[in-house]
C-alpha positions as a Markdown table, in Angstrom:
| # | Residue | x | y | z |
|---|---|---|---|---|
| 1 | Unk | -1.5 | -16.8 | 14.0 |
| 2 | Unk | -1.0 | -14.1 | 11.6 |
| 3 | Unk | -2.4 | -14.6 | 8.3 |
| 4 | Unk | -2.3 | -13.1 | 4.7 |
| 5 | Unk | -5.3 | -12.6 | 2.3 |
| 6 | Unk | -3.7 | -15.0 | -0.6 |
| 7 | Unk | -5.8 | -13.3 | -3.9 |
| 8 | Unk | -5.1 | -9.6 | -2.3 |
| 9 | Unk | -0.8 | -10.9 | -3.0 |
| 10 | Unk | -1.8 | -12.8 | -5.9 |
| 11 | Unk | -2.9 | -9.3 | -7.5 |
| 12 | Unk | -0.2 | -7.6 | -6.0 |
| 13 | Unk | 2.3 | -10.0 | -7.0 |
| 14 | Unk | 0.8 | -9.7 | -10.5 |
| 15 | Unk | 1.1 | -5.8 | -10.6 |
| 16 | Unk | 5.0 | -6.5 | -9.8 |
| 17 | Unk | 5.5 | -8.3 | -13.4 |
| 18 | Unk | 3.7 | -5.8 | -15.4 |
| 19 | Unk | 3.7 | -1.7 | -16.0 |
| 20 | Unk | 1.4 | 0.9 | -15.0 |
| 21 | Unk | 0.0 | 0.8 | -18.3 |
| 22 | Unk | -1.8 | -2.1 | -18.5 |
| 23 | Unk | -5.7 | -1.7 | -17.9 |
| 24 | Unk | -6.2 | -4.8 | -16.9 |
| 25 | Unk | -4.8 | -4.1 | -13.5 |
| 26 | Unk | -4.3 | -0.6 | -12.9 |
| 27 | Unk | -6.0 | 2.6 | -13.5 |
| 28 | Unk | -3.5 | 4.9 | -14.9 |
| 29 | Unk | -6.1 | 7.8 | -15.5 |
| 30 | Unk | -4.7 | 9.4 | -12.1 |
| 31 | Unk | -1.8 | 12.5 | -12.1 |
| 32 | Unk | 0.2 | 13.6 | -9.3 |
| 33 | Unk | -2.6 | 15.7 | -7.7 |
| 34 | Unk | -4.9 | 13.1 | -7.3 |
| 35 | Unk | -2.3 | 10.5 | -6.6 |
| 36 | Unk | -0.8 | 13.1 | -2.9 |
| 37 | Unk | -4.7 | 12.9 | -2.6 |
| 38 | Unk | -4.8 | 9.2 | -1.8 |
| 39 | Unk | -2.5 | 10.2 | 1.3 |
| 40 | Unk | -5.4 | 11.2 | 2.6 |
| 41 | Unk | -7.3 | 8.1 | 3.1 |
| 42 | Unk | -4.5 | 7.1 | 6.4 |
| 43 | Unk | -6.4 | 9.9 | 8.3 |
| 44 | Unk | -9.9 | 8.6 | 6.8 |
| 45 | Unk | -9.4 | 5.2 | 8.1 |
| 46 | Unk | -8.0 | 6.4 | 11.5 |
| 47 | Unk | -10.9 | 8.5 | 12.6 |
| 48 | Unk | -13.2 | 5.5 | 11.2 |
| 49 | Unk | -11.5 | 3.5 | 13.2 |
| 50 | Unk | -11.3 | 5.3 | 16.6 |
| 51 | Unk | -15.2 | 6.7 | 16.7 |
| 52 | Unk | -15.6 | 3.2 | 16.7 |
| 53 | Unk | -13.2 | 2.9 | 19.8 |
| 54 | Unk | -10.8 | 1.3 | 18.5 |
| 55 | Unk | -6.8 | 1.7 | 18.9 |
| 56 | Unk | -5.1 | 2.4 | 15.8 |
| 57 | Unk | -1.7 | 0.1 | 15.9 |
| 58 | Unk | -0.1 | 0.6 | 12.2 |
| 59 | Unk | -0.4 | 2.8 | 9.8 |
| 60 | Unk | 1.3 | 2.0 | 6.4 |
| 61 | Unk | 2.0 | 4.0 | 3.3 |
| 62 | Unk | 3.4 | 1.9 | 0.6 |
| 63 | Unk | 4.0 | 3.9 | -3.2 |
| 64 | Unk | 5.4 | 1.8 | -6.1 |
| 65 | Unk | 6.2 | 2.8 | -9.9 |
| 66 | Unk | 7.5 | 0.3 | -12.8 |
| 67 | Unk | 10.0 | 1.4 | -15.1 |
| 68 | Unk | 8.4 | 2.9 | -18.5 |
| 69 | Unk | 10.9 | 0.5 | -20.7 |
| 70 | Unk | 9.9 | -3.2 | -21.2 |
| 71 | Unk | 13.2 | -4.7 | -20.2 |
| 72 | Unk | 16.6 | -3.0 | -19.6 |
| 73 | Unk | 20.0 | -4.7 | -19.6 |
| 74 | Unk | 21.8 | -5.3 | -16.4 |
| 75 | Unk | 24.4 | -2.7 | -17.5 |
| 76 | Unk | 21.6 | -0.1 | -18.2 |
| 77 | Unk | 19.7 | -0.9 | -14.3 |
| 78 | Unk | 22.8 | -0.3 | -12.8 |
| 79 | Unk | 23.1 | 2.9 | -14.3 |
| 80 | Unk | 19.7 | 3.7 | -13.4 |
| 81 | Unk | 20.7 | 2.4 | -9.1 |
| 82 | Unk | 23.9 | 4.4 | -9.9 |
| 83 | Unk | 21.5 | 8.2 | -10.7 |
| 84 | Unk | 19.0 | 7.0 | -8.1 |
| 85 | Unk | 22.0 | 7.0 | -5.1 |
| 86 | Unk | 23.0 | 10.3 | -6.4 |
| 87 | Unk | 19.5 | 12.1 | -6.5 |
| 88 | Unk | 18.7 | 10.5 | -2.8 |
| 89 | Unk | 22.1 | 11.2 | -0.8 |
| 90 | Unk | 20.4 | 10.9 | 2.8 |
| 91 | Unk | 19.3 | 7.6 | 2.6 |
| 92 | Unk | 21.9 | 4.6 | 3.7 |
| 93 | Unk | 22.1 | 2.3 | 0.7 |
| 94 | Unk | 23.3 | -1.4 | 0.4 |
| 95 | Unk | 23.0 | -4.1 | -2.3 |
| 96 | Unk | 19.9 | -6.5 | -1.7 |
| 97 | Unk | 20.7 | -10.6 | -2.0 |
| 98 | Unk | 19.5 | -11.6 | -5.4 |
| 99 | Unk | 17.1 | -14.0 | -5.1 |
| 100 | Unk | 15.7 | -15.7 | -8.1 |
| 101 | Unk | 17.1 | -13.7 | -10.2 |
| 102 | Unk | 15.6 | -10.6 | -9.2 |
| 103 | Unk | 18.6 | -8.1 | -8.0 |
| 104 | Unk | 18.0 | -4.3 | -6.1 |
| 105 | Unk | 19.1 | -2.2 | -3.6 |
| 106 | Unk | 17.4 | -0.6 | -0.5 |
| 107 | Unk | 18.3 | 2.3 | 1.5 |
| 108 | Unk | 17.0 | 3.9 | 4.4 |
| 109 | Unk | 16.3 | 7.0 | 5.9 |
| 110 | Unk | 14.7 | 8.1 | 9.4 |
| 111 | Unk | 11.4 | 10.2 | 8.0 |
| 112 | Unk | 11.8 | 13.7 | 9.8 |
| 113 | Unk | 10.2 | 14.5 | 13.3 |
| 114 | Unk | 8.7 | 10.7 | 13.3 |
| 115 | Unk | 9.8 | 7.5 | 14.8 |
| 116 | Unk | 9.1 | 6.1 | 11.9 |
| 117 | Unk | 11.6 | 4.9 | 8.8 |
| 118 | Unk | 11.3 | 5.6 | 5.4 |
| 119 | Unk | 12.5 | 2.5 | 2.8 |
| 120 | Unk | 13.1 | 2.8 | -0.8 |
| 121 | Unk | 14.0 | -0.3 | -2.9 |
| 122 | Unk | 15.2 | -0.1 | -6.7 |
| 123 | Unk | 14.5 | -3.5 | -7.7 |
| 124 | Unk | 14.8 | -5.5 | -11.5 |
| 125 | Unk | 13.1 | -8.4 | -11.9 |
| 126 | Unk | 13.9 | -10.6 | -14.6 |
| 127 | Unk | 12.4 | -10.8 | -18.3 |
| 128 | Unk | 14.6 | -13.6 | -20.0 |
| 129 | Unk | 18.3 | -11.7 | -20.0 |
| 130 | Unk | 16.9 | -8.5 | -19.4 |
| 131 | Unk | 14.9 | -6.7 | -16.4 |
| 132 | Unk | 11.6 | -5.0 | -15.9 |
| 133 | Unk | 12.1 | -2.5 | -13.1 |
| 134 | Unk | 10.2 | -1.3 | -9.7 |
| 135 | Unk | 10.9 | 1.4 | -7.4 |
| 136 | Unk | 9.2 | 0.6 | -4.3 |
| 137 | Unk | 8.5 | 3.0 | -1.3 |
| 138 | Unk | 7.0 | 2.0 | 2.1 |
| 139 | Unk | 6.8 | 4.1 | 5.7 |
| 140 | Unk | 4.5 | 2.8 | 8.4 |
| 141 | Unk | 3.9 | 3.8 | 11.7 |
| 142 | Unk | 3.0 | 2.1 | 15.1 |
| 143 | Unk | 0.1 | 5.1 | 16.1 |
| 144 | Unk | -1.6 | 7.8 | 14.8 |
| 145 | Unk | -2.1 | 11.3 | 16.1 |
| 146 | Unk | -3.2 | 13.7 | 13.9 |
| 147 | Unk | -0.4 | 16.5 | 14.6 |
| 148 | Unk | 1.8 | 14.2 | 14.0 |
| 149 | Unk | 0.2 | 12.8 | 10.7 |
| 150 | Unk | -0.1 | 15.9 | 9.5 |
| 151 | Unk | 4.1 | 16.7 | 9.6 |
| 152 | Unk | 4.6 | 13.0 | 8.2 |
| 153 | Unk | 2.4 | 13.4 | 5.5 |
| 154 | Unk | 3.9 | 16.8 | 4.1 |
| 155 | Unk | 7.6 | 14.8 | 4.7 |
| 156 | Unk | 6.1 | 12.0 | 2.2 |
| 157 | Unk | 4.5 | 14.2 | -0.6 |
| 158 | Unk | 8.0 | 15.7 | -0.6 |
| 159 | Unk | 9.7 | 12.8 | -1.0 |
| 160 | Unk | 8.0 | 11.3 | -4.3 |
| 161 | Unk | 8.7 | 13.7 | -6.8 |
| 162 | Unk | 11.9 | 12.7 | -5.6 |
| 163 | Unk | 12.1 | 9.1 | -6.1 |
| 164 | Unk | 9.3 | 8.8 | -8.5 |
| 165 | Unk | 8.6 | 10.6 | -12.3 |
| 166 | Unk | 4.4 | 11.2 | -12.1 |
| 167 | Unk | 3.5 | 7.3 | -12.4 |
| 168 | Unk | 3.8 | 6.2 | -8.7 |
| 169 | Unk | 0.6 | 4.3 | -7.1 |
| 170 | Unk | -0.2 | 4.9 | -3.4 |
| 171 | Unk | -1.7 | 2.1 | -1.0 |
| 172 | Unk | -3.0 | 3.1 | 1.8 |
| 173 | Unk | -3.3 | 0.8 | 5.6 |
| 174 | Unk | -4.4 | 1.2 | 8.9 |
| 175 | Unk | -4.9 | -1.5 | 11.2 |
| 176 | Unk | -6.7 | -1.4 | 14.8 |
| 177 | Unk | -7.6 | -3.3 | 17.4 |
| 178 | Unk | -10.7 | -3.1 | 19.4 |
| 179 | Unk | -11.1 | -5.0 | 22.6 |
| 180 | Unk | -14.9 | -5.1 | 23.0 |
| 181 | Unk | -16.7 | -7.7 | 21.8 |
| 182 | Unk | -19.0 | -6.7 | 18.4 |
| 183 | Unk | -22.7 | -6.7 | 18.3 |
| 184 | Unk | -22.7 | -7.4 | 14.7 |
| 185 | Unk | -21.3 | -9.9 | 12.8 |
| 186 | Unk | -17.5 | -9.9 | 11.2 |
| 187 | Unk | -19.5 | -9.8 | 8.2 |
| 188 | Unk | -21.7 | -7.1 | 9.2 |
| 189 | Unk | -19.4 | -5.1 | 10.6 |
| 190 | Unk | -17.0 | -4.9 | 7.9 |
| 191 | Unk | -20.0 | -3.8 | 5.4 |
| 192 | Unk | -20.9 | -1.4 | 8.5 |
| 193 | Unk | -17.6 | 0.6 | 7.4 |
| 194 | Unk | -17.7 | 0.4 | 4.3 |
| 195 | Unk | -20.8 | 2.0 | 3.8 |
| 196 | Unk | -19.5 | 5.2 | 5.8 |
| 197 | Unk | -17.5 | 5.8 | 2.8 |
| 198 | Unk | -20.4 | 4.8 | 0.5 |
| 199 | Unk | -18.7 | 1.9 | -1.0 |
| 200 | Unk | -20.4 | -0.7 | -2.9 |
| 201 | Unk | -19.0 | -4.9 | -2.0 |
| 202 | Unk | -18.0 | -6.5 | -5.0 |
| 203 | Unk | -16.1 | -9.7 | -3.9 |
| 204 | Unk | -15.4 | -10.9 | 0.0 |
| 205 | Unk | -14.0 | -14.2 | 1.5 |
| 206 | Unk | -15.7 | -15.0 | 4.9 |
| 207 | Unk | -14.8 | -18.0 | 7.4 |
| 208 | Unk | -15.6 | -18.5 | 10.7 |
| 209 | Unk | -13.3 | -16.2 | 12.5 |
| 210 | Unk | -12.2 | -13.9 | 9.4 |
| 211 | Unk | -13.8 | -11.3 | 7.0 |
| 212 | Unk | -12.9 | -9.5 | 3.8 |
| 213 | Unk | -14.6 | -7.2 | 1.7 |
| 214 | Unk | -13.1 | -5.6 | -1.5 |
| 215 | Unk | -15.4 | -2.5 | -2.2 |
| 216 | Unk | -15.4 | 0.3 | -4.6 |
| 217 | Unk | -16.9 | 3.7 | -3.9 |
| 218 | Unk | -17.0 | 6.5 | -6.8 |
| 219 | Unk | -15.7 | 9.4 | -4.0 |
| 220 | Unk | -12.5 | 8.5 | -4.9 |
| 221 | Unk | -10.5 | 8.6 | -8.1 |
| 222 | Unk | -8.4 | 5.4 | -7.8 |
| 223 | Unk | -8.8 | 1.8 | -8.8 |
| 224 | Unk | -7.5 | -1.5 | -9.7 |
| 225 | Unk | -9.4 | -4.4 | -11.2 |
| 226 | Unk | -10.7 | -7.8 | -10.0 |
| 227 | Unk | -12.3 | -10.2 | -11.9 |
| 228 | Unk | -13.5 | -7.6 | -13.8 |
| 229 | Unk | -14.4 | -5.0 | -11.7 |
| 230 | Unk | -13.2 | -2.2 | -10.1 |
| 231 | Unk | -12.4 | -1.9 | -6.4 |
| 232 | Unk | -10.6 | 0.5 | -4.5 |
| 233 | Unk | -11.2 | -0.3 | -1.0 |
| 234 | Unk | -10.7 | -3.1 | 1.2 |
| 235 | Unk | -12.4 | -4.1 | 5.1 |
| 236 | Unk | -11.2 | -6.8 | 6.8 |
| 237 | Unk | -11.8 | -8.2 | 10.4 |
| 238 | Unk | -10.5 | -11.3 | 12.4 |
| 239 | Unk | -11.6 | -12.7 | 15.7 |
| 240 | Unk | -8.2 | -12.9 | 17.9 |
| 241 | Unk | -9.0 | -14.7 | 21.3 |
| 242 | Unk | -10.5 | -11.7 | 22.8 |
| 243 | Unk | -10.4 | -8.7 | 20.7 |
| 244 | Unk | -11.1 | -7.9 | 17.2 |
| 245 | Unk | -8.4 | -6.7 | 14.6 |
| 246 | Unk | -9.7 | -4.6 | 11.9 |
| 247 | Unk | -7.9 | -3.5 | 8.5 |
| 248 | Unk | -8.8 | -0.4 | 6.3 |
| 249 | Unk | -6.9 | -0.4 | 3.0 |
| 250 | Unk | -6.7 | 1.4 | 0.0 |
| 251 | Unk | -7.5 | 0.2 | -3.2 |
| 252 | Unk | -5.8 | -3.0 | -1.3 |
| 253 | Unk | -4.6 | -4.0 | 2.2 |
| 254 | Unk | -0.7 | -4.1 | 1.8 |
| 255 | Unk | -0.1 | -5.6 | 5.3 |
| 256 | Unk | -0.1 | -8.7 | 7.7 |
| 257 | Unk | -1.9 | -9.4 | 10.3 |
């Protein structure tokens, strides 16, 4: 059964209610330059992950950005979904269920040369009468090969200047399987990775069967904050029958498995 690591959407739910600017989340000491840079870390993970013969099965890219005003009116966020259709023409666009009281929209577009789909959603969640709002972008694919990486990756830095304005955050997934049985402990194992990008544990959750490690290593500029500390990468490993699945993320692991 497919589970979720509750405090990793805890924080991330958190990060939905509240801008970029507050520290004690985010790290909003990162431009542009550094934040294409965190593309990177899909191709770090997937050669990890495969020299240690595994099969990569998901790759994820997920890039969000709250709005810079603490609240807008309804009139005033559909205004900003009205400019934000206009400047992205090629995606299909429809009206998201409200739910809660949090309204959007979605659209969709097919990332060139890929297989894989690119998903913006323009979303306002609700701050009394008024609404605090995300622009969310995800893409994930089902393998990796680097040829291919490499055109999907160039597709994606395109794309954010056009749906973003310089205060996007990238997260960063892959996920493998690996059918042999481990010599080392979950526990072990997952340390064994992080330590070949020199990243120091600073909280984990272990059970029988499941492993994960929230790290942070200095090589890389971005960071967000738990319980105090910074982290900005994430291991973790689960026993299923007989094969092990393994998730990289960076700074958190955005999907399920």
């Amino acid at each position: 059964m497919k589970r979720k690591l509750l405090f990793i959407f805890l924080i991330f739910l958190g990060m939905q209610m509240f801008p970029v600017t507050n520290q004690n989340w985010v790290s909003a000491e990162r431009n542009r330059q550094n934040e294409t840079g965190d593309l990177e870390r899909v191709a770090q993970f997937a050669h990890v992950l495969e020299a240690s013969h595994a099969k990569v099965t998901e790759w994820s890219v997920y890039i969000r950005e709250t709005g810079r005003s603490a609240g807008i009116t309804h009139a005033a966020f559909n205004r900003e979904v009205k400019n934000k259709l206009r400047e992205l023409p090629d995606y299909a666009w429809h009206r998201l269920q409200a739910h809660d009281g949090t309204i959007g929209w979605e659209g969709t577009r097919k990332l060139p040369g890929s297989h894989a789909e690119m998903v913006v959603r323009v979303m306002g969640y609700p701050i009394g009468t008024r609404y605090r709002t995300v622009t969310l972008y995800h893409v994930n694919g089902e393998r990796f090969k680097q040829a291919e990486w490499t055109n999907n990756k160039r597709q994606i830095r395109e794309e954010i200047p056009k749906i973003f304005h310089g205060q996007e955050h990238i997260y960063t997934c892959v996920k493998a399987d690996r059918s042999a049985k481990m010599n080392l402990a979950l526990i072990e194992e997952g340390k064994r990775y992080l330590d070949l990008f020199s990243a120091a544990p600073v909280e984990r959750l272990q059970e029988k069967t499941f492993v994960s490690i929230s790290a942070y290593t200095k090589a890389w500029n971005n960071a967000i904050y738990t319980k105090n500390k910074k982290m900005n990468i994430q291991a973790a490993l689960r026993n299923d029958g007989d094969r092990t699945i393994i998730v990289l993320g960076s700074p958190i692991i955005t999907v399920e498995y």
